[in-house]
C-alpha positions in Angstrom: -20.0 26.8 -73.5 -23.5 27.5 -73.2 -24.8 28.6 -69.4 -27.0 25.5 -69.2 -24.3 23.0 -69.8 -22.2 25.1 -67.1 -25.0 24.8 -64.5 -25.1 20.9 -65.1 -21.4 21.0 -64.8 -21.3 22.5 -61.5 -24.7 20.6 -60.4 -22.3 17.1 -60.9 -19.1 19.1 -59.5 -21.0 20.1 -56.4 -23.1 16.3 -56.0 -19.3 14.5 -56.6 -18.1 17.2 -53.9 -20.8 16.1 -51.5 -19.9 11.9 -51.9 -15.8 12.7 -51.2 -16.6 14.6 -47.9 -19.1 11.7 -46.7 -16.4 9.2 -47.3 -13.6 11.2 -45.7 -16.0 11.4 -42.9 -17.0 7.8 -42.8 -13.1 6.7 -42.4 -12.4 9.3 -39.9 -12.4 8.3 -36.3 -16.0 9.4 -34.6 -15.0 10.2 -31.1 -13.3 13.5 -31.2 -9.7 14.0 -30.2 -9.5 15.1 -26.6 -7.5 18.5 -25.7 -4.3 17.9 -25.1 -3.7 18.7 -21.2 -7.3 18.5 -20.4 -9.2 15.9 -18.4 -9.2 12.1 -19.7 -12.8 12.1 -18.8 -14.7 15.1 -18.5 -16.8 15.8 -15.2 -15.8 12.8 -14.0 -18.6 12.0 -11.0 -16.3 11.0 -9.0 -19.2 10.8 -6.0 -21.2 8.4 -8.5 -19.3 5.4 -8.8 -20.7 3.0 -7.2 -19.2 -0.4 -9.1 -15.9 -1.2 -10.6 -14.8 -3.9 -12.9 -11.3 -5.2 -13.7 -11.4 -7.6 -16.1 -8.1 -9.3 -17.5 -6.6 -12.4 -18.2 -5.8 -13.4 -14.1 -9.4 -12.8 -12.7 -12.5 -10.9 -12.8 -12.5 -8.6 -10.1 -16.2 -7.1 -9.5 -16.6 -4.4 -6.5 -19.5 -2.6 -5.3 -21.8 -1.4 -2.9 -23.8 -3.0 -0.3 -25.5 -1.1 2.4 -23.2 2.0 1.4 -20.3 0.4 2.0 -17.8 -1.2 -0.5 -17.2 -4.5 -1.0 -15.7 -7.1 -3.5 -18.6 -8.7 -5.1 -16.6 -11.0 -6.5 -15.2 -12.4 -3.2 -18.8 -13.0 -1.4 -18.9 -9.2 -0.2 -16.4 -9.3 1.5 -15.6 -5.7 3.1 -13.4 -3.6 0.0 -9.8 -1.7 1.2 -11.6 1.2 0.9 -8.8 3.3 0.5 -7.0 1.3 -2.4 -10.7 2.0 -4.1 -10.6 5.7 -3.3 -7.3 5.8 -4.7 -7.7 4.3 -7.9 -10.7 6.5 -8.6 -9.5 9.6 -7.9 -6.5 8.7 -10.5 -9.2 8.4 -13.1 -10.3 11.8 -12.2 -7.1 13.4 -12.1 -6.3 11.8 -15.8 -4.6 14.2 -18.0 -4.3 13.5 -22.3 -1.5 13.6 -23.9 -1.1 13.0 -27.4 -3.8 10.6 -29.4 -3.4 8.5 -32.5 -5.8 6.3 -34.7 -4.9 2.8 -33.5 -4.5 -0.4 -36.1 -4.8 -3.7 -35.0 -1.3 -4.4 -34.8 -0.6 -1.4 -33.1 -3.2 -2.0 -30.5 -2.0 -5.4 -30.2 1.6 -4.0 -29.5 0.7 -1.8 -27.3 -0.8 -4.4 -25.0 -4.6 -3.4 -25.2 -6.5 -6.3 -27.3 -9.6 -7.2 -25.0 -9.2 -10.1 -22.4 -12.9 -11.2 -23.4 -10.7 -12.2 -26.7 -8.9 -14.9 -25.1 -11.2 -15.9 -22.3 -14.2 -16.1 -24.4 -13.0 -18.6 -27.5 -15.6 -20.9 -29.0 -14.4 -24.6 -28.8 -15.9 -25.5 -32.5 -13.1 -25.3 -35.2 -12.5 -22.4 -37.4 -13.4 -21.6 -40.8 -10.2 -20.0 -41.5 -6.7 -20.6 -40.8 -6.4 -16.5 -40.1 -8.9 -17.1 -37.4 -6.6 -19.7 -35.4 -4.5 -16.5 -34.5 -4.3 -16.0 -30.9 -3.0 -13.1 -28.6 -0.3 -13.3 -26.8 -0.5 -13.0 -22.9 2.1 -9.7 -23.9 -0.7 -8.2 -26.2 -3.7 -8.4 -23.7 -5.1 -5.4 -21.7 -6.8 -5.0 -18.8 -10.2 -3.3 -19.6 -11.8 -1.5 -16.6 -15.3 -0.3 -16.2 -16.7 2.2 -13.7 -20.7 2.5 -13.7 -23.0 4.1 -11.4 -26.0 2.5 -9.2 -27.8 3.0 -12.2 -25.3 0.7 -13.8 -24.5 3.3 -16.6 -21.0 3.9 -17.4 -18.9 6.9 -16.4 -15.8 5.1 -17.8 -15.4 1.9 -19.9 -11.8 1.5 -21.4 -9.2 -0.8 -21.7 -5.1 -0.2 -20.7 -2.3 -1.2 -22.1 1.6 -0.5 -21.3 3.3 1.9 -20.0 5.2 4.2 -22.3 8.5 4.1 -20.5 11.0 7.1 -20.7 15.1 6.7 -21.5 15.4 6.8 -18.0 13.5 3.9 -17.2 10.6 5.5 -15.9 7.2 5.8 -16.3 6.2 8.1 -19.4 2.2 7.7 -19.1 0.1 5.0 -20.3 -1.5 3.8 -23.5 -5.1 3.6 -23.4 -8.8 3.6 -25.6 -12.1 3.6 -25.0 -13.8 0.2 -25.1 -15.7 0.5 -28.4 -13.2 3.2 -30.4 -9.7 2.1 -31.8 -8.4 5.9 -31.1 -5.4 5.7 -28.5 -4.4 7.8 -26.0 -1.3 8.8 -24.0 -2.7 10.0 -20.0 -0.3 11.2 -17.5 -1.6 8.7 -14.9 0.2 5.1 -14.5 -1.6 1.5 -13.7 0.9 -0.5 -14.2 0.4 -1.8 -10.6 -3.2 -2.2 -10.9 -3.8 -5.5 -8.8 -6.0 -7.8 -10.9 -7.3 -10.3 -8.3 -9.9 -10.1 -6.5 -8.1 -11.1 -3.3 -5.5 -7.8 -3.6 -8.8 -5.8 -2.9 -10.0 -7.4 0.2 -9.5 -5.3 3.6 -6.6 -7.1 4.6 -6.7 -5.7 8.8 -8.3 -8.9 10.7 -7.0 -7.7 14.0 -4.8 -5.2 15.9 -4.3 -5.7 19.7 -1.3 -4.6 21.2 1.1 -7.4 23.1 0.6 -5.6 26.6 -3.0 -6.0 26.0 -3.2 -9.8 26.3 -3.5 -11.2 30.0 -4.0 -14.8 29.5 -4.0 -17.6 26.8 -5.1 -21.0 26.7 -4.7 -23.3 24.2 -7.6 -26.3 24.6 -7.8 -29.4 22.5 -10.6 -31.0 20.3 -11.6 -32.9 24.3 -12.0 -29.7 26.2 -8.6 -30.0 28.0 -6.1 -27.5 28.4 -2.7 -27.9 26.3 -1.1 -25.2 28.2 -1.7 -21.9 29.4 0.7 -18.4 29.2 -0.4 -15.2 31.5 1.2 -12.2 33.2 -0.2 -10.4 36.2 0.1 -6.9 35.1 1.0 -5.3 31.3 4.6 -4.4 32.2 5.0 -8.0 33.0 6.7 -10.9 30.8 4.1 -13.3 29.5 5.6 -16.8 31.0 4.4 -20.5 30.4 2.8 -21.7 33.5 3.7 -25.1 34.8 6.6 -25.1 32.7 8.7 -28.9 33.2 12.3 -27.8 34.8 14.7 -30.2 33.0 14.0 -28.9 29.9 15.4 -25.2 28.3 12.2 -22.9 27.2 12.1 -21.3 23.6 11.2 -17.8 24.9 11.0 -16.4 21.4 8.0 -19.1 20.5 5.9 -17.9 23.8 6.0 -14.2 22.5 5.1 -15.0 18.9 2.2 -16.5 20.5 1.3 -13.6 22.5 2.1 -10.8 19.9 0.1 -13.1 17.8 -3.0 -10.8 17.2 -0.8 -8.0 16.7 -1.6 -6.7 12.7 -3.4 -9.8 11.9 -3.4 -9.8 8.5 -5.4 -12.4 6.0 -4.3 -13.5 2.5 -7.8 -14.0 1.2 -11.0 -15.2 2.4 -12.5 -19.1 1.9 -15.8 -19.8 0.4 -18.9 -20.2 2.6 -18.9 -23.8 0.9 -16.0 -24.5 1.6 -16.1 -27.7 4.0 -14.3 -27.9 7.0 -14.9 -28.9 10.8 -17.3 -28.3 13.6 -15.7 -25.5 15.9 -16.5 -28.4 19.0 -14.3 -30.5 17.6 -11.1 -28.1 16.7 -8.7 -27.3 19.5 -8.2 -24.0 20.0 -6.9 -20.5 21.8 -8.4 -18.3 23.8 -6.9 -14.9 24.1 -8.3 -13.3 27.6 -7.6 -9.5 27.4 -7.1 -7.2 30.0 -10.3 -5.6 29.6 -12.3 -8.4 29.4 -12.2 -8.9 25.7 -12.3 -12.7 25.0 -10.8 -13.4 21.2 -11.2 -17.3 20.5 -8.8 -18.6 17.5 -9.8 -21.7 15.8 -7.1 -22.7 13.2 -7.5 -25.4 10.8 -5.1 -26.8 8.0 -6.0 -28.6 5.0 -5.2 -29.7 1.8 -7.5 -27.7 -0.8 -6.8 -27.4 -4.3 -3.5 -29.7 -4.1 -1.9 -27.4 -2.2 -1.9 -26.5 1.7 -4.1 -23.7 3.2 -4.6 -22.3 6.2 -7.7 -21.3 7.5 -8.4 -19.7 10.9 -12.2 -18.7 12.8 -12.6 -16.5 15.3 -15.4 -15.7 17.7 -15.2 -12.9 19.9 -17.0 -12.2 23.7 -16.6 -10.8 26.5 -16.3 -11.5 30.1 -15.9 -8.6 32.9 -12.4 -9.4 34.6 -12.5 -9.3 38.7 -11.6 -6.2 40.0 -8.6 -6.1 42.1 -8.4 -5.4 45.7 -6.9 -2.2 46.7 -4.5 -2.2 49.2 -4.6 -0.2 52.4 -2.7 2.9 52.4 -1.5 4.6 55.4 -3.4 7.8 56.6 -2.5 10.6 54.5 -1.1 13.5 56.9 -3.8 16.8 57.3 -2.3 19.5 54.7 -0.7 22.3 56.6 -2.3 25.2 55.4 -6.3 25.3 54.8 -5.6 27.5 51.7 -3.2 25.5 50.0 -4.2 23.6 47.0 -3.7 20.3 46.2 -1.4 19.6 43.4 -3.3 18.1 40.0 -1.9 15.0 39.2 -0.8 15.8 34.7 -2.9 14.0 32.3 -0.6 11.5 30.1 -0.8 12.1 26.4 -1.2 8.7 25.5 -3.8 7.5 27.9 -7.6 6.6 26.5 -10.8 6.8 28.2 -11.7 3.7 29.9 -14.9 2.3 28.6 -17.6 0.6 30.4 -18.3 -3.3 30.9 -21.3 -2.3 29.2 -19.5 -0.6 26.0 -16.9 -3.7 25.9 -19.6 -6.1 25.8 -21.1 -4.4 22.8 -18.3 -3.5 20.9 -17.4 -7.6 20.9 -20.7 -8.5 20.0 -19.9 -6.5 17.3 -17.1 -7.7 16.1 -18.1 -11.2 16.8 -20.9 -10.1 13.9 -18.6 -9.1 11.8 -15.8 -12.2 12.0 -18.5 -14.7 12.6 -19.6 -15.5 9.5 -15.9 -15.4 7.3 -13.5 -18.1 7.0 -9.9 -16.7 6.6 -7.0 -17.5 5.0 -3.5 -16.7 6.4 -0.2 -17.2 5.6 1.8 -20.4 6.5 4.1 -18.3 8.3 1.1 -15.8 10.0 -0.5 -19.4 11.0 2.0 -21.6 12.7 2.7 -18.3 15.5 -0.7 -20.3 16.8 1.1 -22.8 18.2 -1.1 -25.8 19.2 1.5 -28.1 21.0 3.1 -27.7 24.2 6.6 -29.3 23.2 7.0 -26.3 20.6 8.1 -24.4 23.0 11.3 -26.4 24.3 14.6 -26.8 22.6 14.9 -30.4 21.3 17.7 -32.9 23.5 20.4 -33.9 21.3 20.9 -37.5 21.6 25.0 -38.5 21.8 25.6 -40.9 18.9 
């Protein structure tokens, strides 16, 4: 063969060489293959997130910052659990890969990760092809998650599928990708439980105030007048119904529920700022008088919303400075014995707080009022009805002889 015929040869060996690696290239997956072990995402900023998205086929839940402090964007802003958020995040960073594998649509699809947006976001027109009528099952949809900084540039856009369970039963990691790459991967972390409304997000903690705490409470119709009224002199006292009628037999249990009543007040979600319902002057309501002056005014409201029954409660909080008692006259104390003798220091108790002022009362429930003011909240039925509105709730009902 004569050398200029080789050279062609090998010119056309080397060009057809140079097409075969550009198409292996071309079908390979682009994002590389993460070390097995090492981080799920690398760096992770975990001080930079400042918005989360969880989007699936139950809700849209949107949280982010306002004024430096979380909320759920996509319930009004509405203070965030902050700690459910620090939690979830810091499982992002703590993400570990297992094994990965190239993804087809049926195995994405069976591992529960086709995008929500492909179900939620259907075009009503007809389609062209029968293949197109094809639609996911609820089983085959993911949950994708995006967390972006203030910039709104993502640290983390994925989407997560099911849990690879073990023999046992047990969590073996979950199945995950990347938003925009079909490459799947195993991590070590679990969100199975990842709550996917917007309302699981919400900080839950209305209000907390102790049972001995409460003095007084009145319960006053939509006139003005006073239903009926429960107090107890001191804290180590029994909370009693005044004026109670004497020929009927008193449901003690139903008095406390109303006293221990603001005791881990906890809301189920939070009611639109639209949402219509009536003036405060013409509810009936309680009024919890504490101790130290702290005036916590409960203005619950049922209604039929969404053919179903809610149960929505107000609050306004103040404060009024309680009368001090009288002291009573103690009998001359006897002259100590001994100039040199000390008196004895009466033990500080563990448990006991500093007193604050009037003044620091006052401000800390115009505070709060601030706060609770402005939110309508949900409870549950059974969170609700312990503000009883109706004096004859709290007697056993006569049985009448046949």
């Amino acid at each position: 063969m004569k050398p200029k015929t080789m050279l062609i040869l090998l010119i056309v060996l080397g060009i057809m060489a140079g097409i075969s690696l550009m198409v292996a290239n071309m079908k390979s997956p682009t994002t590389p293959k993460a070390t097995i072990g090492g981080p799920f995402i690398k760096d992770f900023p975990i001080n930079d997130v400042a918005s989360i998205v969880i989007q699936s086929k139950e809700d849209t839940v949107s949280l982010g910052k306002k004024d430096d402090k979380w909320v759920v964007k996509s319930r009004f802003d509405f203070p965030a659990d902050f700690k459910k958020i620090i939690d979830f995040v810091k499982k992002w960073r703590d993400a570990k890969t297992g094994r990965t594998f190239n993804g087809s649509d049926a195995t994405i699809a069976r591992l529960g990760m086709v995008l929500p947006t492909d179900e939620t976001n259907k075009s009503d027109s007809p389609p062209e092809n029968e293949s197109d009528t094809t639609t996911p099952n609820d089983d085959e949809l993911g949950i994708r998650i995006t967390l972006a900084n203030e910039d709104n540039n993502a640290i983390a856009d994925v989407v997560i599928g099911k849990t690879r369970e073990t023999e046992t039963g047990m969590s073996g990691g979950q199945y995950i990708k990347k938003f925009d790459d079909s490459l799947v991967y195993l991590i070590d972390q679990s969100f199975k439980y990842t709550e996917k409304k917007s309302s699981a997000w919400l900080d839950k903690d209305i209000i907390n105030i102790e049972e001995k705490n409460v003095q007084r409470i009145e319960c006053i119709n939509e006139k003005g007048q006073k239903v009926y009224a429960i107090s107890r002199e001191d804290k180590d006292k029994k909370a009693e119904l005044e004026d109670p009628p004497k020929d009927q037999k008193l449901k003690q249990y139903e008095i406390d529920n109303v006293v221990r009543a603001l005791s881990t007040l906890r809301l189920e979600d939070i009611a639109s700022p639209d949402q219509k319902l009536s003036n405060l002057d013409q509810l009936p309501h309680l009024k919890y008088y504490l101790f130290d002056g702290t005036i916590y005014t409960m203005y619950p409201e049922k209604a039929f919303v969404d053919d179903k029954d809610q149960y929505f409660m107000r609050i306004r909080v103040s404060y009024q400075e309680p009368p001090k008692k009288e002291e009573p006259e103690t009998a001359a104390t006897p002259e100590p014995v001994s100039d040199t003798a000390a008196a004895p220091v009466p033990e500080a108790k563990e448990d006991e707080t500093p007193k604050k002022t009037p003044e620091e009362l006052a401000f800390d429930a115009e505070n709060q009022n601030k706060k609770m003011s402005d939110w309508t909240y949900i409870l549950s039925k059974w969170k609700f009805e312990n503000f009883i509105m109706e004096m004859k709730e709290f007697f056993e009902e006569e049985k009448k002889d046949s």
